[in-house]
N, C-alpha and C positions, 0 to 999 in steps of 0.2 A: 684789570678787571678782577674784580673779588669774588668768588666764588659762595653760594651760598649753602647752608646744608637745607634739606627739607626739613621742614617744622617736625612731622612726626622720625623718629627715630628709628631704626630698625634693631635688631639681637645681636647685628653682626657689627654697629656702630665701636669700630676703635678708633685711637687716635693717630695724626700725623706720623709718627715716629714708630709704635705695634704695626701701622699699614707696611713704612717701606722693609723692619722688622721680618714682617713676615713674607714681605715679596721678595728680598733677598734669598731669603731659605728655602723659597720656593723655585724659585731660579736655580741657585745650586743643588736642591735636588736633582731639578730636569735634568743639568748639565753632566751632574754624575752621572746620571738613569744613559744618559745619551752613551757618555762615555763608555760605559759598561757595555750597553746592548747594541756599540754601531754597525756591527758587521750583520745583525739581527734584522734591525730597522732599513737597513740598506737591501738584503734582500727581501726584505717585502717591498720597499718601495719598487725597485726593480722588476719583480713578479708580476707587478700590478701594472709598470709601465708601458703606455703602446709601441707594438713593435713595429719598424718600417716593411711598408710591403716592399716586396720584389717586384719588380715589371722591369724586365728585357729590354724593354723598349725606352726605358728612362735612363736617361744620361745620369752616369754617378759623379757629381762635381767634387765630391767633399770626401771620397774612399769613404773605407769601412770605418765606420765607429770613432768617429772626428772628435776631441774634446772642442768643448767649446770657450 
């Protein structure tokens, strides 16, 4: 199936090879950015995650803090 472009053009119109071009660089930024700030991004994700309730009365099949 061939893909087609819209008639009208846009500003940001580049071509096949500027596209993957710039999606590389962009990638590798991220990857850096990740790399850099993982212990950062881990605890926020963590902060933010929901925490199990306690109830006495619920069987704990899986102990404390099970990898999954």
């Amino acid at each position: 199936m061939t893909l087609k472009r819209p008639a009208k053009s846009s500003e940001y119109d580049v071509s096949d090879q500027v596209a993957v071009y710039i999606a590389d660089a962009l990638m590798e930024l991220a990857l850096q950015f990740e790399a850099t700030h993982f212990a950062q991004i881990r605890r926020h994700y963590n902060s933010i995650a929901p925490r199990r309730d306690y109830d006495p009365s619920q069987l704990d099949l899986f102990g404390e803090d099970q990898p999954f």
